[in-house]
N, C-alpha and C positions, 0 to 999 in steps of 0.2 A: 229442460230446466236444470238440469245438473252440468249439462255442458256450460251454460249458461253462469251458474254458480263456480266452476272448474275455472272461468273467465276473470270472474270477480277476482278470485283467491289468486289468481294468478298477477292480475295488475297490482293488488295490491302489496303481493309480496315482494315484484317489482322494484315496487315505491319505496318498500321498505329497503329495501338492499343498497338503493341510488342513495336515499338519502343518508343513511346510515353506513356508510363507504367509510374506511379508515384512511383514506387521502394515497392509498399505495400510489408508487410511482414506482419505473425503474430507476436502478442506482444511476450513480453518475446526471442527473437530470435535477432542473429547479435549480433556485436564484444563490442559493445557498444562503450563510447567517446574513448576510446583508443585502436583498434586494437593490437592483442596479450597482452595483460593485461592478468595473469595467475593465479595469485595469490594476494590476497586483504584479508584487515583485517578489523573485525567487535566487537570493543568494546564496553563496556556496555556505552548508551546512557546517557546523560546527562538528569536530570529530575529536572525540576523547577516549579514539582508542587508537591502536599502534599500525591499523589499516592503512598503508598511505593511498591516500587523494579519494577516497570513501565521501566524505564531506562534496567534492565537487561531481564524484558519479551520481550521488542520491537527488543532490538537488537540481544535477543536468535532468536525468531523468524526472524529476515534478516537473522542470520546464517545458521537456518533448510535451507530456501528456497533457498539461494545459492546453499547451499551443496544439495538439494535433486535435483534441476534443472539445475545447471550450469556447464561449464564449467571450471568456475574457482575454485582454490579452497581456501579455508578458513581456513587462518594462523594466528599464532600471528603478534603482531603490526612488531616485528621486524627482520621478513621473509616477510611483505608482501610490494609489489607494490605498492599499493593503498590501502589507507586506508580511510571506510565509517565513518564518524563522525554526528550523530545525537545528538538532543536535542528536548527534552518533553518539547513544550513549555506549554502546555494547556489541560486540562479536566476540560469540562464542562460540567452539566446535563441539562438539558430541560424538565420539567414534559411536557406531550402531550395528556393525556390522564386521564380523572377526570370520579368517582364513585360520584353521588351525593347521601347523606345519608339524607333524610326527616324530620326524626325525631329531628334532631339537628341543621338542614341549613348547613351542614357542605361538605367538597365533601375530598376524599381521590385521591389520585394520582394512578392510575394502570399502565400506561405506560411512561418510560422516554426515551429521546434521548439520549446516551453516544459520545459529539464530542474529539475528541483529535485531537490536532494539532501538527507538526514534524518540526523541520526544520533540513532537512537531505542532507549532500552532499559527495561527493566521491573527495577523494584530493590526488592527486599522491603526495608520500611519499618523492622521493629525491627533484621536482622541488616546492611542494605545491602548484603548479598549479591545481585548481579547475577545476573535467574530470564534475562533474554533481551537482546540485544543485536544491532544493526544498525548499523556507526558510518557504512556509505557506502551507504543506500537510495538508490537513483537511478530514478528513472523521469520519461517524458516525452509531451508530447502535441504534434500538430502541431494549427495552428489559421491562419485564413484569416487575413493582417494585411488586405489592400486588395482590392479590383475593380482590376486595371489600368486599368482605362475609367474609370472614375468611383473616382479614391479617396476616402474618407474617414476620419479618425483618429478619429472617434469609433466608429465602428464596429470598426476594430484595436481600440481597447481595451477596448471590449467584448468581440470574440473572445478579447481573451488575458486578461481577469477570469474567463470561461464556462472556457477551458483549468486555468485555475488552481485553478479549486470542484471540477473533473473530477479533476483529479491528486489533489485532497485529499481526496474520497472513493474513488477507486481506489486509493490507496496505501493509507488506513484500512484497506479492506477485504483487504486483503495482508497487512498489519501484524496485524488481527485474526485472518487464518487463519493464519497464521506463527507466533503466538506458539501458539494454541491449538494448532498440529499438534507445536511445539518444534522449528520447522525453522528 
C-alpha cells in the first residue's frame, strides 16, 4: 500500500514538472524573433573607433557562425529578410597587470584588458520593425602586452590582434545564440 501511494506521488509529481517546464532550451537553438525567418543579411559593421577594418572582422565573423550553425542562410542586403546591422561603438584597453623594474621606480605593463562594445540589432527588411536588439554588448579579453625581461612590441600587438579575432568570434557566437534563443 505505501509503495503503491510512493507510485501515485511519484506520477503525479511527474505531471507536475512536464507540465510546468519553463520552456529551457539550449542556447543557440529555436526559430528566433521571427519564426520561419530564412534568409538574412550581414554587412560590414559600422566602426566609430580608430581600429582599422574592426567593422568588417566583426561582421565576417556573424557571418562564419550563421553559416557554420544556422539554419538560415546568408545573403546579400538585397535577397535577404532580415538584415543584422551592427556598430563598433568602443575599444578600450585597461592595463591589469604591472612588472615592477628596481632599478629605475619604474613598472612596465604585462597584462591588458581588450573591451569592445556593439550595438547590434536585427531589422526586418520590408516592415523595419526591429526582430532583436543589443545597443551596449560588451565583452572583453585579457591578453599578454610584454615579457617584463625582455619586451617586445611586436609581439603586444600581435597579442592584442589574436584578443581581438577571440572577441569577434566569441561575441558572434553570443550574438548568434541570443538572437536564436530571443533573449
Amino acid at each position: 500500500m505505501i509503495g503503491r501511494n510512493f507510485q501515485r506521488i511519484l506520477l503525479v509529481s511527474v505531471m507536475f514538472f512536464c507540465l510546468a517546464a519553463c520552456g529551457y532550451h539550449f542556447s543557440g537553438e529555436g526559430e528566433g524573433p521571427k519564426p520561419g525567418l530564412r534568409c538574412i543579411a550581414i554587412p560590414v559593421f559600422e566602426n566609430k573607433t580608430s581600429e582599422p577594418n574592426a567593422g568588417a572582422l566583426f561582421a565576417g565573423a556573424l557571418r562564419e557562425e550563421f553559416m557554420r550553425k544556422g539554419t538560415m542562410r546568408v545573403v546579400p542586403v538585397d535577397d535577404a529578410e532580415a538584415v543584422f546591422k551592427g556598430t563598433i561603438k568602443s575599444i578600450s584597453v585597461v592595463p591589469i597587470a604591472h612588472f615592477a623594474v628596481s632599478v629605475v621606480s619604474q613598472r612596465f605593463t604585462v597584462e591588458n584588458e581588450l573591451f569592445i562594445t556593439l550595438d547590434i540589432l536585427c531589422e526586418d527588411k520590408k516592415t523595419h520593425k526591429v526582430l532583436w536588439h543589443d545597443p551596449g554588448f560588451t565583452f572583453f579579453k585579457v591578453y599578454t602586452v610584454n615579457n617584463a625581461l625582455n619586451p617586445d612590441p611586436i609581439s603586444g600587438f600581435e597579442n592584442r590582434e589574436d584578443a581581438l579575432r577571440f572577441l569577434s568570434q566569441e561575441m558572434s557566437t553570443r550574438i548568434h545564440d541570443r538572437f536564436l534563443s530571443n533573449f
